[in-house]
N, C-alpha and C positions, 0 to 999 in steps of 0.2 A: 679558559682559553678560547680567543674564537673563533668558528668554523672558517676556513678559508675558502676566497671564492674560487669561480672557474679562471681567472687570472691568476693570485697567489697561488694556487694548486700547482703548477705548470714546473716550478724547482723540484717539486716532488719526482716527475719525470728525468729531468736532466739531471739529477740526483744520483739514483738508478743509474742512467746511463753509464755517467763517469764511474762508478762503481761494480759496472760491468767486465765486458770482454769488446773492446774498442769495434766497430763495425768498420767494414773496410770501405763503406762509403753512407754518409749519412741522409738519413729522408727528414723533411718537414714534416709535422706531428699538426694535426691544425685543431684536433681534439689533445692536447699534452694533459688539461686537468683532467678527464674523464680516462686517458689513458693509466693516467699518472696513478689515481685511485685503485686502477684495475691492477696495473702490476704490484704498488705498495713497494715495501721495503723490508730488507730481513729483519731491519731493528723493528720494525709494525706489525710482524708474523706474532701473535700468543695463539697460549691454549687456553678456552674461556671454558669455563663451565655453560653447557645451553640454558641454564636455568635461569641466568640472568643475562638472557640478549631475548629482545622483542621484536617483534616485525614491525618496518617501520615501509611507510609508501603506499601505493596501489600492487592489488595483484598484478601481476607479469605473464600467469601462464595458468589458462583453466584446468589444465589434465592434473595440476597439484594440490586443487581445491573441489573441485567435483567428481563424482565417480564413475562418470559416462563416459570419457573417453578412455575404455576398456586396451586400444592399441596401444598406451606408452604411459599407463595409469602406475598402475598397481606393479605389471612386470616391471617397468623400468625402476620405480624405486627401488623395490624389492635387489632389483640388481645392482643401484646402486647400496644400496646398507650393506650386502652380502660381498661388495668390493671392499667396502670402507674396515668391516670386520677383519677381509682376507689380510688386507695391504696397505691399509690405513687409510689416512684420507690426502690424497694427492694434492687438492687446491684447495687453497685458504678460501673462507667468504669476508666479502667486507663488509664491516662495521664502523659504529662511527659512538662513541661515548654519551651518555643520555643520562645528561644531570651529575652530581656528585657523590650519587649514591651506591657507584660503583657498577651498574648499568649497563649494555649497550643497545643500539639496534642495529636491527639485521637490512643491511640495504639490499645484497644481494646472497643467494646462495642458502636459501629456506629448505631444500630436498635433503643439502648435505645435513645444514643444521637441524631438523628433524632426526636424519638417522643417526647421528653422533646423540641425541638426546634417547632415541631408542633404544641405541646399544650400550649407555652410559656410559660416556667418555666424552672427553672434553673436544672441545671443534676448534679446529685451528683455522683463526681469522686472522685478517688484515685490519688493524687497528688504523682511520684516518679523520681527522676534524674538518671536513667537508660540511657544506653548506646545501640546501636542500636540491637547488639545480643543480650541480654538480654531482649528488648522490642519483640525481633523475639521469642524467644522463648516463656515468656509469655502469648505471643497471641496462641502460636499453643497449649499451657497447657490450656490455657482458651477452646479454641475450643473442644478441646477432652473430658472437662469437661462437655463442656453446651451440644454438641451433635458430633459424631461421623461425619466427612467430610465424601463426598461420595468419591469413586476412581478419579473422574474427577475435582470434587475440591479441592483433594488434587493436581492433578497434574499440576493444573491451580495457587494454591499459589503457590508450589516447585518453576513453570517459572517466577510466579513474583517475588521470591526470588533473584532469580539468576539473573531477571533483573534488578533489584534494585542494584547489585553491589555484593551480598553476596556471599560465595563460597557455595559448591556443601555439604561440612561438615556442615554449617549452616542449611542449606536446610534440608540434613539428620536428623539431632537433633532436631529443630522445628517441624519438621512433625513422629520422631519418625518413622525413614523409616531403611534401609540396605541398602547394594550400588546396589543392582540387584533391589530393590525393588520402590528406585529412577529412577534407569534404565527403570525400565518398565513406570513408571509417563511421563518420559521425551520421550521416545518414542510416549508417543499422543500428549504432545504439539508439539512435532517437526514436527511430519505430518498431525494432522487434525487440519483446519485453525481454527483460532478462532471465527470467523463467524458463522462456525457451529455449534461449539462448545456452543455460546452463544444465538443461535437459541433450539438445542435442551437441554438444562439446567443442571443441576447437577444429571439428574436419580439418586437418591441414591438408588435405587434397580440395581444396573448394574455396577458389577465390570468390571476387567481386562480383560478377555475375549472377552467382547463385545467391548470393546472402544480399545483394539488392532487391533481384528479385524478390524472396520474402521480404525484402524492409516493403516496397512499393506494396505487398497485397496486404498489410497491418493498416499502412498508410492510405489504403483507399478502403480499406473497413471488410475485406474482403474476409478477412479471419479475425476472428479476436483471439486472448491468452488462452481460454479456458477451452476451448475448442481444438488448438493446438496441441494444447498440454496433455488432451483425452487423447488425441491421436498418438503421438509419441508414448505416451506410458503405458501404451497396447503392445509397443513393437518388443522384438524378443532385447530382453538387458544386455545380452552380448551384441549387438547392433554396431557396428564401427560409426563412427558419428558422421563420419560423412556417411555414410545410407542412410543413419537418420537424416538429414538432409535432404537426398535426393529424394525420401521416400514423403517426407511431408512435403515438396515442393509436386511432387506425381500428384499428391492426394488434393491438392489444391487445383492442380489442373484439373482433375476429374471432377470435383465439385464446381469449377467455375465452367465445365463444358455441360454437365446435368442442370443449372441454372439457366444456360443460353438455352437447352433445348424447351424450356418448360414458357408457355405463355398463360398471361393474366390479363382477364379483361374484369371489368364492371360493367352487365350494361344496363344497371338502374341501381338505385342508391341502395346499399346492404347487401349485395348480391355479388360474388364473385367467382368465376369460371375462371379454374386454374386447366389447363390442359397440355399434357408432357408425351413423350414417347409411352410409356407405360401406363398414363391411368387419366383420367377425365375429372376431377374434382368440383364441386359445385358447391360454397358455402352461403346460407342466407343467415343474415342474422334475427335472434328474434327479440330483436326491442329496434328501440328509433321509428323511423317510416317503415322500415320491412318487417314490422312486427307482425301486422296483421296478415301482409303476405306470405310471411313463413308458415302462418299457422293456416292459413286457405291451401295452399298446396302441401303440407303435411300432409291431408287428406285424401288429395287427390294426386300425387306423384308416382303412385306405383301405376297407377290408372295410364296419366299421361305416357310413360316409357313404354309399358305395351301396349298403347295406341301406336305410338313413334315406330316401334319395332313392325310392327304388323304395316304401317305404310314403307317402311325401308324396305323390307322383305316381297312388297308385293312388286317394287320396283327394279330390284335384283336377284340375278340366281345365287344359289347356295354355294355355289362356286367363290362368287363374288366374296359372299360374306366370310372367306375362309384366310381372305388373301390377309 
């Protein structure tokens, strides 16, 4: 049979409707396929065995794939399997049939469909022949529905959109974005790795702002991954991910202000005086043309510093030199 589009899809909806309880005044639907999908129909409601439904799409939401976002990780599951146990399982996930081999995948609805696999029992889906846009879309309707994405996991589905093959208007429309508004998503997957990204989690307290911010200091080379990653995998594991965030954005600032206070000069070839609030550095090297000068003042450096000392000191009082 074959998948139907975001057009065809749209009976599905009015379907429903007239099968209902008549509304006493009706709205225009301007998403009906994406609607349509999400409500289904009682004849499309089974119960699947999980064993044979697969994940199909981009992820949708970090806190169900990584284990750093501690605040809605583990409890929320937890809470939801220990509902689906108590009371069953409320809302169908939808699916869409995969191949003839008796198959499906899973478009939306991976949390439930796990915990119906953990508790062993069957998961009650929405059976529909949708077409890959139409399952995109669905999913980001569902999502918007059940709970608001953060900035970062919107920007994190947007790339897996577009990895998957889809254009930049699919993207747009599923996530209910504008093109500057995609722009800005796409700017932090493009320069903060995803490493970090799955280290520090979905902060849903912490828009555009913050997570530009680190995209811009990746992108002027201000931090790399590994120096990142060392940071972050210091802080305590219970950390809410937004303070991871705010805390590597701090630590950033502190290294970019001990940078500004610190100066470098050369003032002959091989020779460099580094000089900071805390400490005086002097490196010469010994090959190239500063070979031979490294190795003549070797000899004579401790010589030179307490000559230097003994004219500084004849010059100021002890006072001075305390300040």
């Amino acid at each position: 049979m074959a998948r139907k589009s975001l057009q065809e899809l749209s009976g599905i909806a009015n379907a429903i409707a007239r099968s209902g309880v008549k509304p006493k005044k009706s709205t225009a639907i301007s998403k009906a396929p994406a609607i349509g999908a999400l409500q289904g129909s009682l004849s499309a409601i089974r119960e699947i065995d999980p064993d044979l439904i697969d994940d199909w799409g981009p992820v949708d939401r970090l806190d169900e794939f990584t284990a750093v976002n501690t605040e809605d990780n583990c409890d929320g599951f937890d809470a939801l399997k220990a509902s689906i146990k108590e009371d069953g399982q409320q809302v169908p996930i939808l699916v869409r049939r995969a191949g003839a081999d008796g198959r499906f995948e899973s478009i939306y609805g991976r949390r439930r469909l796990k915990a119906c696999r953990e508790l062993g029992i069957k998961v009650k889906a929405n059976v529909q022949e949708i077409d890959d846009a139409t399952a995109l879309l669905a999913k980001g309707l569902e999502n918007a529905a059940r709970r608001n994405l953060s900035f970062y996991e919107k920007a994190r589905f947007a790339a897996a959109i577009k990895a998957a093959g889809h254009d930049t208007a699919t993207a747009r429309k599923v996530l209910n974005l504008s093109p500057s508004g995609l722009s800005h998503l796409t700017k932090v997957t493009d320069n903060v790795p995803n490493e970090i990204g799955d280290i520090i989690g979905a902060a849903p307290k912490s828009g555009r702002p913050k997570w530009t911010s680190l995209a811009e200091t990746f992108e002027a080379k201000k931090l790399v991954a590994a120096a990142g990653i060392a940071f972050l995998s210091n802080l305590d594991p219970k950390t809410p991910s937004d303070d991871r965030l705010d805390q590597l954005l701090k630590d950033i600032t502190r290294r970019g202000a001990r940078r500004g206070d610190m100066k470098e000069v050369t003032p002959i070839e091989g020779v460099t005086i580094k000089s900071g609030r805390g400490s005086i550095v002097v490196n010469i090297k010994r090959a190239g043309e500063s070979a031979a000068f490294a190795g003549w003042l070797d000899g004579r450096l401790e010589d030179i510093i307490k000559k230097s000392y003994q004219e500084f000191t004849a010059v100021n009082s002890t006072d001075d030199t305390r300040g």
